[in-house]
C-alpha positions as CSV (number, residue, x, y, z in Angstrom):
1,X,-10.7,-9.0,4.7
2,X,-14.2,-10.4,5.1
3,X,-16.0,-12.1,2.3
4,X,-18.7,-9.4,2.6
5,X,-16.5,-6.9,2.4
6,X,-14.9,-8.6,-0.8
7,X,-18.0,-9.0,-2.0
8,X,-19.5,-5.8,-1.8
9,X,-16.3,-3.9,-3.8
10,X,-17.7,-6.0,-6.8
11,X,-21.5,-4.8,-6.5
12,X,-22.9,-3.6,-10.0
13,X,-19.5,-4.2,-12.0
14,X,-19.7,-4.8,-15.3
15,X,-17.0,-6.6,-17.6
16,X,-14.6,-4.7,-18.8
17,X,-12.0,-5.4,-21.7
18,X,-8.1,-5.5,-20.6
19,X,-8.7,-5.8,-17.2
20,X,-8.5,-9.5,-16.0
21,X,-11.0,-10.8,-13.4
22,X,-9.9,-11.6,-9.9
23,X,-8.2,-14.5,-9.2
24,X,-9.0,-17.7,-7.1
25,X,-8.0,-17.7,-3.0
26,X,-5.0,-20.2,-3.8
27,X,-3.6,-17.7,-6.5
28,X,-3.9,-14.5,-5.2
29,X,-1.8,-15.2,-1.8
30,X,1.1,-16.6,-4.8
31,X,0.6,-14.0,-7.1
32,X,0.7,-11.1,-3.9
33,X,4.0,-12.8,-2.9
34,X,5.3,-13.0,-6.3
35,X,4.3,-9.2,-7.0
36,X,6.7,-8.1,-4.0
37,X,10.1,-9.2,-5.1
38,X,11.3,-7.2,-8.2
39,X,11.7,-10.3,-11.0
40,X,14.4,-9.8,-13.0
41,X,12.1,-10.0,-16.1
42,X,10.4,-7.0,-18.5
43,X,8.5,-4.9,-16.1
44,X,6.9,-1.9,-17.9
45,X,8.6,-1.5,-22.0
46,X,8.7,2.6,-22.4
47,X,10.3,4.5,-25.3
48,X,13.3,5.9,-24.4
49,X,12.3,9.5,-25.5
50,X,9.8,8.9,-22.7
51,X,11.9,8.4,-19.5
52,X,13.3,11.8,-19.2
53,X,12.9,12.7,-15.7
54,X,15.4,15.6,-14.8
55,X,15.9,17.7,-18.2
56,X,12.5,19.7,-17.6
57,X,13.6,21.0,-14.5
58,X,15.8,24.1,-14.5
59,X,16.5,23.9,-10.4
60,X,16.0,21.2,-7.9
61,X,14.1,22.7,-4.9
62,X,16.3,21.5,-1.8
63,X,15.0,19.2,0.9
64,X,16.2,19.1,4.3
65,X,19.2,16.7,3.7
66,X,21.1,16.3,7.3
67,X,23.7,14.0,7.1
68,X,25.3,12.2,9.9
69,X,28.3,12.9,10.2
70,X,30.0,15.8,13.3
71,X,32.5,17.5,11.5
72,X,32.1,20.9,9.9
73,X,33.1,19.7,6.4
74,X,35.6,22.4,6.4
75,X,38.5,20.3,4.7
76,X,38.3,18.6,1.2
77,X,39.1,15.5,2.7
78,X,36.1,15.7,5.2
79,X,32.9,13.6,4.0
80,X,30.7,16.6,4.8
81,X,32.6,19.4,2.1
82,X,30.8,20.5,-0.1
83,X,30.3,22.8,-3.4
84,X,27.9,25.4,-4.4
85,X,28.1,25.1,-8.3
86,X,29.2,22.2,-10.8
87,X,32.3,24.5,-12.2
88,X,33.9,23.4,-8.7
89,X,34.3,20.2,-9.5
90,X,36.7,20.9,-11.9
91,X,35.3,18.7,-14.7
92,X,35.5,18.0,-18.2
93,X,34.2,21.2,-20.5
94,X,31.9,18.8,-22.5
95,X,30.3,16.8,-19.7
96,X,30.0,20.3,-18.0
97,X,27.9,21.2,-21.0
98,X,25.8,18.5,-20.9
99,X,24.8,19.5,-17.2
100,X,23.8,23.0,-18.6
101,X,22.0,20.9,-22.0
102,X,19.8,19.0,-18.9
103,X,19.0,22.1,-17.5
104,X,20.6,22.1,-14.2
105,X,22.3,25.2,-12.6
106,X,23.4,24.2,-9.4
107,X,23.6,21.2,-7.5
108,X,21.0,19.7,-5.5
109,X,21.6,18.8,-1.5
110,X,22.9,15.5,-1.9
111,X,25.0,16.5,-4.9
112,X,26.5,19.5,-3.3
113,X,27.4,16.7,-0.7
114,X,28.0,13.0,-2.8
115,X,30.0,14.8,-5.7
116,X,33.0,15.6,-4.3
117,X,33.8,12.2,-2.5
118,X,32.1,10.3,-5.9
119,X,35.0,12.7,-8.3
120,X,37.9,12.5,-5.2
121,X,41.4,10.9,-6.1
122,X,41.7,8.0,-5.3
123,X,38.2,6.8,-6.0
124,X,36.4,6.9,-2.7
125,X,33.1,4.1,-2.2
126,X,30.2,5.8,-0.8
127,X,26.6,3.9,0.6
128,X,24.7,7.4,0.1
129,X,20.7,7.6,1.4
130,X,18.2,10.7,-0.2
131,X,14.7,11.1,-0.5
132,X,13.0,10.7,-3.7
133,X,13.3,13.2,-6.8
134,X,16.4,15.0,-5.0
135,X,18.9,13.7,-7.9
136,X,20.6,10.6,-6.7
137,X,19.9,9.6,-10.4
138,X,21.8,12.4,-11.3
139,X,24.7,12.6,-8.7
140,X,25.8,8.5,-9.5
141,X,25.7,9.2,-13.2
142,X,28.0,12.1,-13.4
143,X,30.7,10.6,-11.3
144,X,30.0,7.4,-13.8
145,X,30.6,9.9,-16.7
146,X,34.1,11.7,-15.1
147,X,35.3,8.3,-14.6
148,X,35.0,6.6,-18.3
149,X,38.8,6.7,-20.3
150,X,37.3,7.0,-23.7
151,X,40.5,5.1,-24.9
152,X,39.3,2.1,-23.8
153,X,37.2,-0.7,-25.6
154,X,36.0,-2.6,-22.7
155,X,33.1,-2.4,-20.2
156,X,34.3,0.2,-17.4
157,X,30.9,1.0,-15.4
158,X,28.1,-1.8,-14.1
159,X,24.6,-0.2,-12.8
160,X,22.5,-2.5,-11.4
161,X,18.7,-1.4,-10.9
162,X,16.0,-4.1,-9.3
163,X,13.3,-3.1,-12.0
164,X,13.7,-3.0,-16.3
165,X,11.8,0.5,-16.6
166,X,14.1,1.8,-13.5
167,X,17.1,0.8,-15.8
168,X,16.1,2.8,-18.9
169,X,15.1,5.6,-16.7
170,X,18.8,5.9,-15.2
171,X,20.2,5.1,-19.3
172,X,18.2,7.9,-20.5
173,X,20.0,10.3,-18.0
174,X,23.6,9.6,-18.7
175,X,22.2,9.7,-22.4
176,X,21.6,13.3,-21.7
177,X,24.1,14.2,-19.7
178,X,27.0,12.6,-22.3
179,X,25.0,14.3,-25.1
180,X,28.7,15.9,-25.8
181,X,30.7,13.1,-24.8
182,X,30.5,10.9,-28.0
183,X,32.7,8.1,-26.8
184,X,30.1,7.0,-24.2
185,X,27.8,4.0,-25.2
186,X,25.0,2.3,-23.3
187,X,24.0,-1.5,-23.1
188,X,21.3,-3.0,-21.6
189,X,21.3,-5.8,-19.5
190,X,17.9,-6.6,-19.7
191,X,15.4,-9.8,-20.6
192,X,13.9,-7.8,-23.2
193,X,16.1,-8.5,-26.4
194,X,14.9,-5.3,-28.4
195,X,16.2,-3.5,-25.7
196,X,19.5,-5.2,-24.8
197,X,20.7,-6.4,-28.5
198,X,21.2,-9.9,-26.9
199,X,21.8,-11.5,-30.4
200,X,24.1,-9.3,-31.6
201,X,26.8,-10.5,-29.2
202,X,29.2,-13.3,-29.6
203,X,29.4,-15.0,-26.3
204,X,33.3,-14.6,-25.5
205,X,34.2,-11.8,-27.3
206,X,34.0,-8.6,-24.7
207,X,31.4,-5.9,-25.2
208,X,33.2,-2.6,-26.7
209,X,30.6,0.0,-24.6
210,X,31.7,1.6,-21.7
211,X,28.6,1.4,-19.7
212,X,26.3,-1.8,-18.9
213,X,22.9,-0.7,-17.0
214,X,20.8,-3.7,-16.2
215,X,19.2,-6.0,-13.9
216,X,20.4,-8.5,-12.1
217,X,19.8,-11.7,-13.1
218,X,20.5,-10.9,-16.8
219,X,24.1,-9.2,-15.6
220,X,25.1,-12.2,-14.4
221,X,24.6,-14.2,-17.2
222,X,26.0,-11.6,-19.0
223,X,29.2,-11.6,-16.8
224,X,28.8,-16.0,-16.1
225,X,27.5,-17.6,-18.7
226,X,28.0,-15.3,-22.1
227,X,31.4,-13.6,-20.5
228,X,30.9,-10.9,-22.3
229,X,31.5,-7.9,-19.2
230,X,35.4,-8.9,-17.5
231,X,34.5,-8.0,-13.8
232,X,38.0,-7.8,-12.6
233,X,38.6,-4.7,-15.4
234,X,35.5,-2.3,-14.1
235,X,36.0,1.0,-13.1
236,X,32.7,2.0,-11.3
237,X,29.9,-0.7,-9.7
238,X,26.9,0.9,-8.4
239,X,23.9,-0.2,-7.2
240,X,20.4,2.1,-7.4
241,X,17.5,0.8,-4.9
242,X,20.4,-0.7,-2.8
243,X,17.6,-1.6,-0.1
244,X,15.7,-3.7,-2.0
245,X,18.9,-5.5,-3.9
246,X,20.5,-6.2,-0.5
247,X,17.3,-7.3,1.3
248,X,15.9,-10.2,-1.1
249,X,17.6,-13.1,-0.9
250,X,18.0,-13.7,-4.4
251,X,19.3,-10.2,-5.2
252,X,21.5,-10.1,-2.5
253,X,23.4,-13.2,-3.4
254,X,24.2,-11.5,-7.6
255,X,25.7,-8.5,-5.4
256,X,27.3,-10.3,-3.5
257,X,28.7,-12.7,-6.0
258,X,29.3,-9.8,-8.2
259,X,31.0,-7.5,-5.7
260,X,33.6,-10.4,-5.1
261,X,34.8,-10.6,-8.2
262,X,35.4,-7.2,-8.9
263,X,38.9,-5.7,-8.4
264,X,40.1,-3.5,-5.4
265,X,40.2,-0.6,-7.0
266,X,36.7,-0.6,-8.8
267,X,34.7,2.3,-6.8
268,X,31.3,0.9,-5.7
269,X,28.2,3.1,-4.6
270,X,25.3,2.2,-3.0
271,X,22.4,4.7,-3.6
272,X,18.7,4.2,-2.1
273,X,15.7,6.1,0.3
274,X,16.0,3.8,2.6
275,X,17.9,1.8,4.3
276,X,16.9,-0.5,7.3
277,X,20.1,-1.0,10.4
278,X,20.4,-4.8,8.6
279,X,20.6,-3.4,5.2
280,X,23.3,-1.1,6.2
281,X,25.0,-3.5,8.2
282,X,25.2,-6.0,5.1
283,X,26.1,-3.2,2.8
284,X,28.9,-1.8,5.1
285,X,30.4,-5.9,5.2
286,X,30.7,-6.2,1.0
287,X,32.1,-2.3,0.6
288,X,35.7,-1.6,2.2
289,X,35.4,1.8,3.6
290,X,32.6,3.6,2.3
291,X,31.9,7.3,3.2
292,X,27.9,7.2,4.7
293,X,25.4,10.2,3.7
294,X,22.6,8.9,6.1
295,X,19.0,10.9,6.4
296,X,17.9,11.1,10.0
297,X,14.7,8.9,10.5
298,X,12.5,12.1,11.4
299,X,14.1,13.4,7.8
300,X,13.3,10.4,5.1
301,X,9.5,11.0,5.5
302,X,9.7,13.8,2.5
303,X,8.8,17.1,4.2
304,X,6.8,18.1,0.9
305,X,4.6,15.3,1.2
306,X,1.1,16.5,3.4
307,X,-0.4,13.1,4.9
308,X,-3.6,12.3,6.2
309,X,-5.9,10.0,7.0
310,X,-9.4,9.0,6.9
311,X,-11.4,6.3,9.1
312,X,-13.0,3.6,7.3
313,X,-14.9,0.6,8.9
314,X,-15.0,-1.4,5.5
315,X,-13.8,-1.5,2.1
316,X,-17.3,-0.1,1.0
317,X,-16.8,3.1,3.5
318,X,-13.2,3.7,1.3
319,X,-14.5,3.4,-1.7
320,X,-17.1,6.6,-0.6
321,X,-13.6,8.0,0.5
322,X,-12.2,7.8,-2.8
323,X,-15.3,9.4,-4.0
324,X,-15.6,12.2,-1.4
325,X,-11.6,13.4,-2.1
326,X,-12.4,13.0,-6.2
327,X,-15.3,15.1,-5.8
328,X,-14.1,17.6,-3.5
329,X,-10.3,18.1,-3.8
330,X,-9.2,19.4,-7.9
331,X,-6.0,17.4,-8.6
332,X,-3.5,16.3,-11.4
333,X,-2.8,13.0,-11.6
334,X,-2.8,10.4,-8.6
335,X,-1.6,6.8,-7.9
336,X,-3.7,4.8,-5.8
337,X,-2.3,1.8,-3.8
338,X,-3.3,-1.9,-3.0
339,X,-1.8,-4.3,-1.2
340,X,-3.8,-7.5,-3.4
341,X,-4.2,-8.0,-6.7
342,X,-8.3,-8.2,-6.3
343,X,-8.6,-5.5,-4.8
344,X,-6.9,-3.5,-7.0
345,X,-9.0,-5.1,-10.0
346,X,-12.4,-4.4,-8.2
347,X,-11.6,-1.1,-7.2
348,X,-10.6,0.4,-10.8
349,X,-13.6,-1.8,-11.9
350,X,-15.9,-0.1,-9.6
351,X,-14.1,3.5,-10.7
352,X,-14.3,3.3,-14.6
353,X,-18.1,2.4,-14.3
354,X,-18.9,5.1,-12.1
355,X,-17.6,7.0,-15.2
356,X,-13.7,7.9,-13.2
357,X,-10.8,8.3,-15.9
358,X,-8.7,6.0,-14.2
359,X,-6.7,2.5,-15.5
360,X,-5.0,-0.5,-13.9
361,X,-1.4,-1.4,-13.8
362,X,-0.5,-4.9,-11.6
363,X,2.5,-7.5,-12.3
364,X,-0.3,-9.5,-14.3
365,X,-0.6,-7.4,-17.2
366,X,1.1,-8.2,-20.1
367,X,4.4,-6.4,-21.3
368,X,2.6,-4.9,-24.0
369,X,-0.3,-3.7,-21.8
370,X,1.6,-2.2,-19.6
371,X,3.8,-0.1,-21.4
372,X,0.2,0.9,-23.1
373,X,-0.8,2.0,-19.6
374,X,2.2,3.7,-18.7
375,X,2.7,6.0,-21.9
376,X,-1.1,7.1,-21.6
377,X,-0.6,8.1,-17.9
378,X,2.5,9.8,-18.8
379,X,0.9,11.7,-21.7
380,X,-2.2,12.2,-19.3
381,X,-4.4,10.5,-21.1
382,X,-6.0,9.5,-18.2
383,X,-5.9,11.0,-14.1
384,X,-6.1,7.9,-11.8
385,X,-3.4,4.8,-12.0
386,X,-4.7,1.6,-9.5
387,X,-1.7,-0.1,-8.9
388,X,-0.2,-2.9,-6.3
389,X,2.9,-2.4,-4.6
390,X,5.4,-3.5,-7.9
391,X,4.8,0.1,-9.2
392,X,6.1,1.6,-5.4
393,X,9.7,2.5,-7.1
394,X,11.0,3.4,-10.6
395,X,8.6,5.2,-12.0
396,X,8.6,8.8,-12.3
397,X,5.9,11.1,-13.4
398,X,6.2,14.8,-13.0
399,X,2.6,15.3,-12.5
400,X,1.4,13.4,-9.7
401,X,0.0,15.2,-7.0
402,X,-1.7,12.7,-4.9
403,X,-1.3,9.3,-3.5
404,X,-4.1,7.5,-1.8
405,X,-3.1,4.6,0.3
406,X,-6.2,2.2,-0.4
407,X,-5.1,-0.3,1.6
408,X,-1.8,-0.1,4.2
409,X,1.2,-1.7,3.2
410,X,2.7,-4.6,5.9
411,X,5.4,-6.5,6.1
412,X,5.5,-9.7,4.5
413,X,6.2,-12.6,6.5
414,X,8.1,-15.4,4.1
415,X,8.2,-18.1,6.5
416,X,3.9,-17.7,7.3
417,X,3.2,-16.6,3.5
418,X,1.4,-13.9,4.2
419,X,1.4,-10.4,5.8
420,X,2.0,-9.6,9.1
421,X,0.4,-7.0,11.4
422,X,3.2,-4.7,10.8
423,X,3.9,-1.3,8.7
424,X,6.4,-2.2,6.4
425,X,8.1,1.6,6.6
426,X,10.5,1.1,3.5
427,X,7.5,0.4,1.1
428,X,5.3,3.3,2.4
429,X,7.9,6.2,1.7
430,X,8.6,4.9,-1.3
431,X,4.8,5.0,-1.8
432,X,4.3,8.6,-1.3
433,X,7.0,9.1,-2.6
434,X,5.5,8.9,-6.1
435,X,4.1,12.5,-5.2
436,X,6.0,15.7,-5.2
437,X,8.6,14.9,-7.0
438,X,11.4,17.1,-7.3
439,X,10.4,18.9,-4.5
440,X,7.3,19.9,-5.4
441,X,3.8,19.6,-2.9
442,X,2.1,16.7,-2.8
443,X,-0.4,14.8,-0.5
444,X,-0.8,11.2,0.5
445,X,-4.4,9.8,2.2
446,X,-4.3,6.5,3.7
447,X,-7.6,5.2,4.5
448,X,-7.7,3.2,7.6
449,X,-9.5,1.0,9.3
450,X,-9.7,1.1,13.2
451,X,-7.9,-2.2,14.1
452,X,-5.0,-0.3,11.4
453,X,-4.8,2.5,13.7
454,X,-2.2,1.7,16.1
455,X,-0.1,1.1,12.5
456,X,-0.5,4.5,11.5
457,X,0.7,5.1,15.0
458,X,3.6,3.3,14.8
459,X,4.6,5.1,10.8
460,X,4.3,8.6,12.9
461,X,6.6,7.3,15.5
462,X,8.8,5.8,13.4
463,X,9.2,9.0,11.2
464,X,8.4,11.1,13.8
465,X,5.9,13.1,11.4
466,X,1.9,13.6,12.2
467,X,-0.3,12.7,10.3
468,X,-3.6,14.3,10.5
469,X,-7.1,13.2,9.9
470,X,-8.6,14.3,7.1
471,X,-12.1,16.3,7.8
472,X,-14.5,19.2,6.0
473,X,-12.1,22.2,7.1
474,X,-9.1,20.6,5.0
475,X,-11.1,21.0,1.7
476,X,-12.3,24.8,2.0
477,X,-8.0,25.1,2.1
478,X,-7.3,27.1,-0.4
479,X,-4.0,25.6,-0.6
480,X,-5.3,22.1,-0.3
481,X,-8.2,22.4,-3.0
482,X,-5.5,22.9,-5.5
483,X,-3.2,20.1,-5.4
């Protein structure tokens, strides 16, 4: 980016209290690198009455979920049978009920599909990909449930998640769903100690909770240093995000380590939207035998999602984007995306003082300010979020509509230290992803500039989805004007 172009995103900004100013050159390339690993520290606090994500939906509208696999999944034994309604599955009255208490009637795609392996006898280990908001969430934490003996007083289940607000979210779940299950307890793993009730235990003496949901680097000192969680006696491992715990270096290694001291007959799942060929490879080489639900590449791209985009010589040209779409197109709420820090700063700088309801969320927010951020956004106390790529995954809001891709996410190159001239896929369905959730509509708008045309290009080819440009006959739609 050119320092004019830097420049002019700051033009006429006043100071404004919360958000910090931009950094110095030195800094931001750290702090961008820093921002795209998911540290194992306090992300984004949220109340726990807040992180419901499934109970206000009475039906999952099905996506296109083709699996690959050739049989006909005729026989129980085959990875593609599949059931119709949750009373096949033969479970327990009072963890049927909490299904119903959640509001679901029937299973969603990849449940009708995942369930029956998850609940098979003997345990069966599955690496399972689905798009966002189809119930993954869901599917892992009902097989979880069916598999906890309430007669005993020892840690049975581990769930790792990459992010602390992804962990709460997939607590608050199995809260609901083992709302008539009062044997089932839930710890935290996590840096926070409110959350996880660190001081409370005696390192040792074995926690008495059947489930542990955390991240990683607190799990293993959980399991290493404080020997609190016996790995060799767990019944269930799984791992949400897999992609992004099996891709990081650091990550990887906990899994790794983790997975290896685990017995042989603790069932391990592996749940994610995306998985690149050397994720699956490495995930197929620590899990004996796993059944693989796999989305065809065409497939992952969320068929819900309408993209376009809009040509932009400058950062100053997207900015009179942003304000063309906000002041054409009626909408909910939206998430817009940066790939730096600054420019997320100057770009919710220069949207609050043209009088836009919108607020900032980036890694260098404080705990507290963040969760401030969050619960307004979810209470829609405010339309527009700025964020950088650390709020890509884990969080869930029912009522965004709209994504705009400010500027296009790349790969990072770790050995250069910065980002290379390539779409980095992985990070850009899980961007617009954040919209339509649960099935429902939603749009994505990358602005791009021409030398980022040929990587728009090569995100149609590799999803083998268009997406169109954006122009004046797209906002007389009728169906468009109202996202």
């Amino acid at each position: 980016m050119a320092n004019s172009d830097k420049a002019s995103m700051f033009r006429g900004f006043k100071n404004v209290s919360g958000i910090a100013p931009p950094t110095s050159n030195s800094q931001q390339q750290s702090n961008t690198f820093n921002e795209m690993l998911y540290e194992d520290r306090p992300e984004i606090v949220m109340t726990i009455d807040q992180l419901s994500l499934l109970n206000k939906h009475s039906n999952l509208r099905d996506i296109n979920y083709s699996l690959i696999h050739e049989d006909d999944g005729s026989s129980p034994q085959s990875p593609l049978h599949s059931v119709k309604t949750f009373e096949e599955l033969k479970l327990e009255p009072q963890l049927l009920n909490g299904i119903y208490y959640m509001g679901f009637r029937r299973p969603s795609r990849i449940q009708e599909r995942a369930l029956p392996q998850l609940l098979a006898y003997p345990p069966r280990n599955m690496i399972a990909q689905s798009q966002n908001g189809t119930g993954k969430t869901a599917a892992f934490s009902l097989a979880t449930l069916s598999r906890m003996d309430p007669n005993l007083d020892y840690v049975q289940a581990l769930i790792l998640s990459p992010t602390f607000e992804l962990a709460l979210q997939i607590g608050k779940v199995i809260e609901n769903m083992a709302k008539f299950l009062p044997h089932i307890k839930i710890a935290y793993a996590v840096r926070d100690p409110t959350i996880s009730k660190r001081n409370e235990y005696t390192k040792g003496k074995e926690l008495n909770v059947p489930i542990v949901i955390g991240t990683p680097g607190t799990v293993e000192d959980w399991c290493r240093k404080m020997k609190i969680i016996d790995l060799k006696k767990l019944r269930m491992f799984v791992v949400d995000e897999a992609d992004v715990m099996i891709s990081l270096p650091g990550f990887s290694q906990i899994c790794f380590n983790l997975k290896s001291a685990m017995g042989k007959d603790c069932q391990t799942m592996l749940f994610s939207a995306t998985y690149s060929d050397e994720v699956m490879d490495f995930a197929k080489r620590i899990i004996e035998n796993p059944v693989i639900f796999r989305l065809k590449r065409e497939e992952q791209s969320l068929s819900n999602i309408r993209q376009f985009y809009i040509k932009c010589n400058n950062d100053e040209e997207k900015y009179e984007a942003v304000k063309t779409i906000y002041s054409s197109i009626t909408i909910g709420q939206a998430m817009i995306f940066c790939r730096y820090k600054h420019t997320a700063h100057a770009l919710a700088l220069r949207m609050i003082n043209d009088k836009h309801c919108v607020e900032l969320l980036s890694s260098e927010l404080s705990v507290e300010q963040r969760a401030a951020v969050i619960n307004r956004f979810r209470d829609g106390k405010f339309r527009v979020l700025v964020v950088t790529n650390v709020c890509a995954r884990g969080i869930d809001i029912d009522d965004i509509s709209l994504v705009l891709n400010f500027e296009f996410p790349l790969i990072y190159d770790e050995t250069k230290r910065c980002f290379a001239d390539k779409p980095d896929y992985d990070t850009y369905l899980h961007r617009i992803g954040r919209a339509g959730r649960f099935g429902r509509i939603g749009h994505t708008f990358n602005l791009i500039t021409p030398s980022e045309m040929p990587l728009l290009e090569q995100i149609e080819n590799y999803f083998q989805k268009p997406i169109m440009e954006f122009s004046e006959k797209h906002i007389v739609d009728d169906d468009l004007y109202k996202i």
